[in-house]
PDB file of N, H, CA, C and O in Angstrom:
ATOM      1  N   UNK A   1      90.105 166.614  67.368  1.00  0.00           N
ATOM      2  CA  UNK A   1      91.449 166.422  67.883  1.00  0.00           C
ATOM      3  C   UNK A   1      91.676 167.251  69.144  1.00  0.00           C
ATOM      4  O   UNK A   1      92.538 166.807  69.902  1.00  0.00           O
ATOM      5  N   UNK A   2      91.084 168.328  69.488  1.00  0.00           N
ATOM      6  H   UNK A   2      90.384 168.689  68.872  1.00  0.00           H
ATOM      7  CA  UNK A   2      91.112 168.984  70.601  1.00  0.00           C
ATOM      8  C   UNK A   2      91.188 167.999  71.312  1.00  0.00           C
ATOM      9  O   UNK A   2      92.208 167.365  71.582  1.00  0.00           O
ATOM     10  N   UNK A   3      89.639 167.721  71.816  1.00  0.00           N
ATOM     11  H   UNK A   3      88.811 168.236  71.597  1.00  0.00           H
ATOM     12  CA  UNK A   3      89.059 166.550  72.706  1.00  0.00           C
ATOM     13  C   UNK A   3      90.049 165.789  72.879  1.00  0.00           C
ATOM     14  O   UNK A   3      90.857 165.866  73.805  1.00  0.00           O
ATOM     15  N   UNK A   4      90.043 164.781  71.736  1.00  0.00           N
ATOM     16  H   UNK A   4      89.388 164.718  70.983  1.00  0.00           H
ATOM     17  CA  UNK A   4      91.284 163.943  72.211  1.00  0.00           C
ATOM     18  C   UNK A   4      93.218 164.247  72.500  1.00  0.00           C
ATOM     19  O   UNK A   4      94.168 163.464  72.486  1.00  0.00           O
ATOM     20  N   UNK A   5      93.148 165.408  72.684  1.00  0.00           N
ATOM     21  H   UNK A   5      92.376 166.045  72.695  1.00  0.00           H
ATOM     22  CA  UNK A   5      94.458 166.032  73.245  1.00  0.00           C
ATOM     23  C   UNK A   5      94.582 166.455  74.567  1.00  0.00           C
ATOM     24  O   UNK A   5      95.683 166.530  75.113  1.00  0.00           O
ATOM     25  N   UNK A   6      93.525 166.739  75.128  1.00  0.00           N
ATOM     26  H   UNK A   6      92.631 166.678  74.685  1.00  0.00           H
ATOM     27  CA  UNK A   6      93.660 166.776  76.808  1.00  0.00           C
ATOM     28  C   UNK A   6      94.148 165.520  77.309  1.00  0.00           C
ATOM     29  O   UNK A   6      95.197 165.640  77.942  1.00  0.00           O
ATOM     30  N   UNK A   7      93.722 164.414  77.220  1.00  0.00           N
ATOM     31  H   UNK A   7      92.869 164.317  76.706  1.00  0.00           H
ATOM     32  CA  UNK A   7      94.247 163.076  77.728  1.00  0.00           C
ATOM     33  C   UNK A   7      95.223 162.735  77.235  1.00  0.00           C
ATOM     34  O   UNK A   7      95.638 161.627  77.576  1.00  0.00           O
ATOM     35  N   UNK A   8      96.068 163.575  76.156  1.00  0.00           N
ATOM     36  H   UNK A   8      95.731 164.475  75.879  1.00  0.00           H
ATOM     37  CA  UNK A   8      97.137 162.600  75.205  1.00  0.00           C
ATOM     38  C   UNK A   8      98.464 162.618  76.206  1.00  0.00           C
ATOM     39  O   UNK A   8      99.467 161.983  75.883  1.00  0.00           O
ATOM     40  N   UNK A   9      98.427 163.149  77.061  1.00  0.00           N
ATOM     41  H   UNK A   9      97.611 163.665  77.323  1.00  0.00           H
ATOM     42  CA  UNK A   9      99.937 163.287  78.255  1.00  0.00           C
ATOM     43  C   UNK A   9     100.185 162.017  78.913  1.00  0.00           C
ATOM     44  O   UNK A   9     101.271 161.549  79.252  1.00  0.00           O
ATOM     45  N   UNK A  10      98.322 161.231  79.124  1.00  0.00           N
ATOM     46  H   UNK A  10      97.439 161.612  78.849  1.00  0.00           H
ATOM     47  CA  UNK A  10      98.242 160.369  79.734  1.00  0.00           C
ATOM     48  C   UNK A  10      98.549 158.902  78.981  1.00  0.00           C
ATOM     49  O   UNK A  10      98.219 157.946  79.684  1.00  0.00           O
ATOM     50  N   UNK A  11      98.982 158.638  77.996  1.00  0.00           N
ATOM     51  H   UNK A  11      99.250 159.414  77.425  1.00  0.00           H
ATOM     52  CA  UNK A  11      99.296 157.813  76.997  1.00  0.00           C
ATOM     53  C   UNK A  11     100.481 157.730  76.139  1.00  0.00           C
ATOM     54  O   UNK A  11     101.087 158.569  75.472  1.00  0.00           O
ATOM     55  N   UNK A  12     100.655 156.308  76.376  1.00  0.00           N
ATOM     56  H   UNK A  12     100.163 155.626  76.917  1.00  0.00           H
ATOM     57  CA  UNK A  12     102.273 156.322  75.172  1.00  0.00           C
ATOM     58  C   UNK A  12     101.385 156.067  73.673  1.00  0.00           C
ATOM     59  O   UNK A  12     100.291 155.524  73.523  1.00  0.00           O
ATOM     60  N   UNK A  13     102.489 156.800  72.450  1.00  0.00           N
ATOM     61  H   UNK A  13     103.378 157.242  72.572  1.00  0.00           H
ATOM     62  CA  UNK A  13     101.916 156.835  71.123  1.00  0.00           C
ATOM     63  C   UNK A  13     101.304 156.046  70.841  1.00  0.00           C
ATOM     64  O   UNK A  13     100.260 156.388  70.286  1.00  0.00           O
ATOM     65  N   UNK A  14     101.567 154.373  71.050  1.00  0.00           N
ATOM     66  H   UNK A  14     102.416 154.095  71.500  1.00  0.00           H
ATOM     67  CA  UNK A  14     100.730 153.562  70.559  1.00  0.00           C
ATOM     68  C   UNK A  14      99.361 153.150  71.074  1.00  0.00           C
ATOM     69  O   UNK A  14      98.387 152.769  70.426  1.00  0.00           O
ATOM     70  N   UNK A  15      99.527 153.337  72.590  1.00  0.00           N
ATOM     71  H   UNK A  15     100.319 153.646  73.117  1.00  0.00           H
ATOM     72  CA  UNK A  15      98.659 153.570  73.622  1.00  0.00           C
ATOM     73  C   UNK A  15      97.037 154.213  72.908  1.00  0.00           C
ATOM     74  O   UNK A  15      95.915 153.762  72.677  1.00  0.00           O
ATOM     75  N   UNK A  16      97.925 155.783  72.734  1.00  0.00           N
ATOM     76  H   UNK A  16      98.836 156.150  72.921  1.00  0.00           H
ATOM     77  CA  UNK A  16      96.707 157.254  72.559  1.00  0.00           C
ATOM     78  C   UNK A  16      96.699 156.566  70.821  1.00  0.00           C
ATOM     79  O   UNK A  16      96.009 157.426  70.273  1.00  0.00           O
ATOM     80  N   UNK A  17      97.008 155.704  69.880  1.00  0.00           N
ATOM     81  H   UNK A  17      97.568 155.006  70.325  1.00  0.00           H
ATOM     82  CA  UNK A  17      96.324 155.473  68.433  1.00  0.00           C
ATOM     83  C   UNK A  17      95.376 154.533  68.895  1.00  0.00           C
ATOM     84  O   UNK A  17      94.189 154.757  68.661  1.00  0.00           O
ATOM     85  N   UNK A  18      95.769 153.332  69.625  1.00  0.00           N
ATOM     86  H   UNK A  18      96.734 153.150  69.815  1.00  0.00           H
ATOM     87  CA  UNK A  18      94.497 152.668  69.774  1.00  0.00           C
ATOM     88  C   UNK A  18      93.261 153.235  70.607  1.00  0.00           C
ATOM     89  O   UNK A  18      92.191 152.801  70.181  1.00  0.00           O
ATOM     90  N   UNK A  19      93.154 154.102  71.696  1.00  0.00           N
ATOM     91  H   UNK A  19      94.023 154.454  72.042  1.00  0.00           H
ATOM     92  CA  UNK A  19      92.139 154.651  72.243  1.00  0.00           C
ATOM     93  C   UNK A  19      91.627 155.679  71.336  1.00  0.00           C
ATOM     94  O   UNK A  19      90.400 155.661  71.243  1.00  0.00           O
ATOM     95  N   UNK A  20      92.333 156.727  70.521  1.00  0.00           N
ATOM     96  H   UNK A  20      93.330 156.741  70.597  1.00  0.00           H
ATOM     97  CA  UNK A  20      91.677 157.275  69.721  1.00  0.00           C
ATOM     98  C   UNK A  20      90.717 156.875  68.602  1.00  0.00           C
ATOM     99  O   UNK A  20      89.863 157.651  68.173  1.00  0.00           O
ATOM    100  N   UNK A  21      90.908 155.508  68.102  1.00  0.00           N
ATOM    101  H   UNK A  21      91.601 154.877  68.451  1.00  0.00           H
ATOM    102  CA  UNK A  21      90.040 155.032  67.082  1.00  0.00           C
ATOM    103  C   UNK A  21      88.952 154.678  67.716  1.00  0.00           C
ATOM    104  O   UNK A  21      87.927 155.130  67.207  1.00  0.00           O
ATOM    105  N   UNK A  22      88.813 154.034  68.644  1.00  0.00           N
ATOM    106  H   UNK A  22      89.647 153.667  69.058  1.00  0.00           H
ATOM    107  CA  UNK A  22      87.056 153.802  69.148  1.00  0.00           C
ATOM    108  C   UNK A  22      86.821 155.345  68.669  1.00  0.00           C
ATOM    109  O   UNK A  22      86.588 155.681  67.508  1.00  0.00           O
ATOM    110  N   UNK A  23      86.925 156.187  69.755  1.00  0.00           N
ATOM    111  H   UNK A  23      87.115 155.914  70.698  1.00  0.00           H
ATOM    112  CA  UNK A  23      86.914 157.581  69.669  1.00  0.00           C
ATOM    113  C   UNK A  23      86.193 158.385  68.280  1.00  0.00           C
ATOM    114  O   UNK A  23      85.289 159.208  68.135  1.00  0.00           O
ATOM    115  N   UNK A  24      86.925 157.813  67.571  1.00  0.00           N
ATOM    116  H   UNK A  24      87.660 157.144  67.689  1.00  0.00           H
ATOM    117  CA  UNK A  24      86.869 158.701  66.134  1.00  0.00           C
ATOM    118  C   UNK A  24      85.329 157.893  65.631  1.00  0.00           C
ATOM    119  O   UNK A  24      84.288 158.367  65.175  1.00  0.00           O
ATOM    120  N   UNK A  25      85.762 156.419  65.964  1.00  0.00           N
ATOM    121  H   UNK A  25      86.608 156.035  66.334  1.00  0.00           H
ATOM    122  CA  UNK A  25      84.521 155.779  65.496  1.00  0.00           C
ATOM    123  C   UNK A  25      83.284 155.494  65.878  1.00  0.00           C
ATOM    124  O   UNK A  25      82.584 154.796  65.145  1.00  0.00           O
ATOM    125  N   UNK A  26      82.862 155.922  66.934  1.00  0.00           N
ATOM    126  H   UNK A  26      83.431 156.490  67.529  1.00  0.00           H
ATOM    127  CA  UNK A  26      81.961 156.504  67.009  1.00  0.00           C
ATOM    128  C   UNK A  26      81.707 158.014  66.948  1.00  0.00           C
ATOM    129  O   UNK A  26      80.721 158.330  67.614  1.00  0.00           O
ATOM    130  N   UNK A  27      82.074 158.623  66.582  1.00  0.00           N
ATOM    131  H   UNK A  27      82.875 158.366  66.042  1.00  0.00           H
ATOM    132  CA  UNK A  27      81.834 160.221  66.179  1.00  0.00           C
ATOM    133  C   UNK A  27      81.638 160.002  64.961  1.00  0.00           C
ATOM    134  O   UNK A  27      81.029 160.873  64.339  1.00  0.00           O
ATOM    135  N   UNK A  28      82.005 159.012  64.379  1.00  0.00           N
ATOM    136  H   UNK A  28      82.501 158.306  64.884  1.00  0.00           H
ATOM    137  CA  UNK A  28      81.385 158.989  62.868  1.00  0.00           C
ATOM    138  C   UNK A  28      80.630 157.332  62.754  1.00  0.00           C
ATOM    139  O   UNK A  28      80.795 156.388  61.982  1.00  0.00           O
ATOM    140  N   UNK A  29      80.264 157.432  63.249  1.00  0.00           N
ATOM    141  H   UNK A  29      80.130 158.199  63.876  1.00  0.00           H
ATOM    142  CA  UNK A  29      79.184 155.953  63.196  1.00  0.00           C
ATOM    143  C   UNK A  29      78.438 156.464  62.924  1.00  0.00           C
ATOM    144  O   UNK A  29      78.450 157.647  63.266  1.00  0.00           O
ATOM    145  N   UNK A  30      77.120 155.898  62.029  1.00  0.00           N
ATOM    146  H   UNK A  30      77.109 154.937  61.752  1.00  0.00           H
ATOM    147  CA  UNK A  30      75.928 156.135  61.308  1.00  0.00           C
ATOM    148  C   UNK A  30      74.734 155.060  62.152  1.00  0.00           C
ATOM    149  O   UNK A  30      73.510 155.164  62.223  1.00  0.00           O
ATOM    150  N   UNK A  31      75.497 154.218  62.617  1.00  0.00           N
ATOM    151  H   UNK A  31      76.492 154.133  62.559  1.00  0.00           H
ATOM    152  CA  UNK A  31      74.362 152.786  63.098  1.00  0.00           C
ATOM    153  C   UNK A  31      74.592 152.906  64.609  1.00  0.00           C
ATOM    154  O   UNK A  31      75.097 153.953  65.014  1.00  0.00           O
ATOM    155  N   UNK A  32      74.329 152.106  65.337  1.00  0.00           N
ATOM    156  H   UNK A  32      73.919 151.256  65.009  1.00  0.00           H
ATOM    157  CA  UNK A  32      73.999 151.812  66.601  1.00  0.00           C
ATOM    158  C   UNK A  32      76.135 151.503  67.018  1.00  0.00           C
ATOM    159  O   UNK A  32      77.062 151.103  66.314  1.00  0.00           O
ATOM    160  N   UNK A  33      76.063 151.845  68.111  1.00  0.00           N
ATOM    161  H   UNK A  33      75.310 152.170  68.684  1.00  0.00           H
ATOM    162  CA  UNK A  33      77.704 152.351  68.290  1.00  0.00           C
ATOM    163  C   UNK A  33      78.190 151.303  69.491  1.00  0.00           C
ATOM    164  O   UNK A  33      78.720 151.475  70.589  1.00  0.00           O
ATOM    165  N   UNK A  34      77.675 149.931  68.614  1.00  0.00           N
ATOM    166  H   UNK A  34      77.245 149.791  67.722  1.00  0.00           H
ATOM    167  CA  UNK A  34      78.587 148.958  69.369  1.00  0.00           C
ATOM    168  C   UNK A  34      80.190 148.904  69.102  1.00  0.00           C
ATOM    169  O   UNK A  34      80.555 149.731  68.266  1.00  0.00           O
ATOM    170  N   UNK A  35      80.805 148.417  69.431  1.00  0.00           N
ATOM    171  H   UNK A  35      80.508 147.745  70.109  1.00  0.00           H
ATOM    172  CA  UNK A  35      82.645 147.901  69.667  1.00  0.00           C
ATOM    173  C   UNK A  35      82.773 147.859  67.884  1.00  0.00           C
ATOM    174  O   UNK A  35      83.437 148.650  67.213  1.00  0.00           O
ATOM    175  N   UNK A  36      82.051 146.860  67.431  1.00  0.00           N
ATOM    176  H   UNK A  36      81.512 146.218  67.976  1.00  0.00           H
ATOM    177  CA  UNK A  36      82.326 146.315  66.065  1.00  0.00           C
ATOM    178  C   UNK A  36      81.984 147.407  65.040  1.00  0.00           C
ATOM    179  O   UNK A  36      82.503 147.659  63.953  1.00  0.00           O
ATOM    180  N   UNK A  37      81.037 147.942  65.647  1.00  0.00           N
ATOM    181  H   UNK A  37      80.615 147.737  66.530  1.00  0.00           H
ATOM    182  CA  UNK A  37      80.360 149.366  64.356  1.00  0.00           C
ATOM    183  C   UNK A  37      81.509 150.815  64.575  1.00  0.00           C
ATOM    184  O   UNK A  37      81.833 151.655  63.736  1.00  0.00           O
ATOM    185  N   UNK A  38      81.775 150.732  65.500  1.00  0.00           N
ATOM    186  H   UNK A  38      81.511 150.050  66.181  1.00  0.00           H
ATOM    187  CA  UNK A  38      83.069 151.856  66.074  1.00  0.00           C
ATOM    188  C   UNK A  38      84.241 151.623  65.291  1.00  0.00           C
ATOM    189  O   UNK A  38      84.892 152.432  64.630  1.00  0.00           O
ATOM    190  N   UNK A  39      84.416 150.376  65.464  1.00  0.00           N
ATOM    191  H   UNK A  39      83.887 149.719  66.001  1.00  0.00           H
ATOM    192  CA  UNK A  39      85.723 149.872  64.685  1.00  0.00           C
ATOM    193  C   UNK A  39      86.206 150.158  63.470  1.00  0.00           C
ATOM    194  O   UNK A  39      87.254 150.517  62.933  1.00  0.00           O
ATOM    195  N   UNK A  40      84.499 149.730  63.071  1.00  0.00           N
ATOM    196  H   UNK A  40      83.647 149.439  63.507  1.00  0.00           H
ATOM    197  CA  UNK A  40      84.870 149.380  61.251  1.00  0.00           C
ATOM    198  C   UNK A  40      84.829 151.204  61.025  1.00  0.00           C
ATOM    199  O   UNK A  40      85.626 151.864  60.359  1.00  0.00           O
ATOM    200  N   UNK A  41      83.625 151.715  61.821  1.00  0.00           N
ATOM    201  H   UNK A  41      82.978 151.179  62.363  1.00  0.00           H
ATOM    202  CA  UNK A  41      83.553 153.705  61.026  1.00  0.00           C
ATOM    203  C   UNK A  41      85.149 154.117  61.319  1.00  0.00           C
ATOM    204  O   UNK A  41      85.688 155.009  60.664  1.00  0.00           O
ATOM    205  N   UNK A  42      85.765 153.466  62.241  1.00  0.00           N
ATOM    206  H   UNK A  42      85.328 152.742  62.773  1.00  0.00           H
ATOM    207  CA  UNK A  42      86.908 153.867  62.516  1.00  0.00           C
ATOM    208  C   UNK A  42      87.947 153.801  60.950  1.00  0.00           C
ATOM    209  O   UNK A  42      88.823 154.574  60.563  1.00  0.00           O
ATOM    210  N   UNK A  43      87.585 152.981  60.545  1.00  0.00           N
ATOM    211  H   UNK A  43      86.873 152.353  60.860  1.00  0.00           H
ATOM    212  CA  UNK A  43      88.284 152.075  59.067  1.00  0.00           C
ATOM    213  C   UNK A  43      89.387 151.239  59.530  1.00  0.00           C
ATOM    214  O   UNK A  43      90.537 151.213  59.090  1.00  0.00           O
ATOM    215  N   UNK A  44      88.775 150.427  60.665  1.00  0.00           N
ATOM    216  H   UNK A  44      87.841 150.448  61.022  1.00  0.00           H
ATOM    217  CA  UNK A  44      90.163 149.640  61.005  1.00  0.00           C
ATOM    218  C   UNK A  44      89.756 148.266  60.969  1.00  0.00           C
ATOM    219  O   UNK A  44      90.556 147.442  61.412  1.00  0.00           O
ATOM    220  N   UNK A  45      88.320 147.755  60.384  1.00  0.00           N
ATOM    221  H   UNK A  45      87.671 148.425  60.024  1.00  0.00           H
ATOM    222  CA  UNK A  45      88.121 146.317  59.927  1.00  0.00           C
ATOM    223  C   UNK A  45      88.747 145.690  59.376  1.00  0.00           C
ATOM    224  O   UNK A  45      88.615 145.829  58.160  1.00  0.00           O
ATOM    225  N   UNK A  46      89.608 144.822  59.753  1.00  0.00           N
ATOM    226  H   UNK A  46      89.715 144.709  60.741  1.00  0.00           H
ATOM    227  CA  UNK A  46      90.751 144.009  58.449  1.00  0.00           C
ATOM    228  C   UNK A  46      91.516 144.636  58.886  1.00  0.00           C
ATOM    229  O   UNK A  46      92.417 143.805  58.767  1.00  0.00           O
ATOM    230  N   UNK A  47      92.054 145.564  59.390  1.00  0.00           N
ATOM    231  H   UNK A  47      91.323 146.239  59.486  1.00  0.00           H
ATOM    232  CA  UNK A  47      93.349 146.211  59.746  1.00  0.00           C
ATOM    233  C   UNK A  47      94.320 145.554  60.969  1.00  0.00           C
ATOM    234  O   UNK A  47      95.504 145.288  61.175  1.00  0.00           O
ATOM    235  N   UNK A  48      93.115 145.484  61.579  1.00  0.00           N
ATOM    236  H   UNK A  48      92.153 145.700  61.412  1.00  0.00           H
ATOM    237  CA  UNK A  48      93.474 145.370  63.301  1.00  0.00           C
ATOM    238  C   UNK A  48      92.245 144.683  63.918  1.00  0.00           C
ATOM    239  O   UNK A  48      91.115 144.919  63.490  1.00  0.00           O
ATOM    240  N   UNK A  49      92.499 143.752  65.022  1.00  0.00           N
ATOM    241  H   UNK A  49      93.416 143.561  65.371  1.00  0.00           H
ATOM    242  CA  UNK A  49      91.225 142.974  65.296  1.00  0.00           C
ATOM    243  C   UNK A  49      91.156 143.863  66.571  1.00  0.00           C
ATOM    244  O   UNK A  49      92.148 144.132  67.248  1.00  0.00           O
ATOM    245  N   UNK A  50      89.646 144.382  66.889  1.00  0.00           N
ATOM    246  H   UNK A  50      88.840 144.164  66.339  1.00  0.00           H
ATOM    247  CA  UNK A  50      89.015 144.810  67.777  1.00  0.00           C
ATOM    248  C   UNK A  50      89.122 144.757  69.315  1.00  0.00           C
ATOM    249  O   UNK A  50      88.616 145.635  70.014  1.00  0.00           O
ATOM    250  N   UNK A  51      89.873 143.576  69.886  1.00  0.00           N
ATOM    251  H   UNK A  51      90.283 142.862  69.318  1.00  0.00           H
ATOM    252  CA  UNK A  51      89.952 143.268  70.907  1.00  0.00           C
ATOM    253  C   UNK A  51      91.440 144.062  71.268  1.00  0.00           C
ATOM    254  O   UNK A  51      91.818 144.240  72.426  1.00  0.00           O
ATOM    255  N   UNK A  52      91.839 144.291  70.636  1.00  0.00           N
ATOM    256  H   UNK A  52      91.532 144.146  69.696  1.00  0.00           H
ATOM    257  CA  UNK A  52      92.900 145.352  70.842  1.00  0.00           C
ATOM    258  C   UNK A  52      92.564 146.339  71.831  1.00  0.00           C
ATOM    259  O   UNK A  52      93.031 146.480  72.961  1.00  0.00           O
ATOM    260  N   UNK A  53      91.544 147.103  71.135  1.00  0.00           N
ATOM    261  H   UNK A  53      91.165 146.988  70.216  1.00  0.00           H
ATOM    262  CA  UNK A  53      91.043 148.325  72.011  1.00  0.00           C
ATOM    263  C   UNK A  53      90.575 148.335  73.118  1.00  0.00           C
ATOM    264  O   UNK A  53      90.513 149.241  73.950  1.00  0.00           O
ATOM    265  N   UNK A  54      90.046 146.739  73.151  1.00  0.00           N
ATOM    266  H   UNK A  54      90.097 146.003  72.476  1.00  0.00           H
ATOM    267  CA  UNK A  54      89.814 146.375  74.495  1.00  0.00           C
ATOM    268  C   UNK A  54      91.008 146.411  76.061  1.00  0.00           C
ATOM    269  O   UNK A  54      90.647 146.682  77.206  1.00  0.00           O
ATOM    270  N   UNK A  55      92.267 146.093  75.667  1.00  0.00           N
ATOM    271  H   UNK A  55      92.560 145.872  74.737  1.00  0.00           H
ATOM    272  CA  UNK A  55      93.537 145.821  75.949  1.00  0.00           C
ATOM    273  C   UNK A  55      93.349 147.284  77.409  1.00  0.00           C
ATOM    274  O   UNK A  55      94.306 147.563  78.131  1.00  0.00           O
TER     275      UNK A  55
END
């Protein structure tokens, strides 16, 4: 959460939740750290469709 608090000035709330989950998900990915493997370590498969983060 450090890390991702230097940039948080630069983002509205909903903004800095969706950039933080790639974020998180790959820091905890186990497999190869495409969009879709980020997502899901993120735990947001079924939650939220991916192309979001793209946005």
């Amino acid at each position: 959460m450090i890390v991702l608090g230097v940039p948080r000035p630069c983002f509205t709330t909903p903004s800095f939740t969706t950039m933080a989950a790639p974020v998180t998900g790959v820091l905890s990915a186990n497999g190869p750290r495409t969009g879709a493997g980020m997502w899901q370590a993120a735990g947001l498969a079924g939650k939220a469709h991916r192309s979001r983060a793209r946005r």
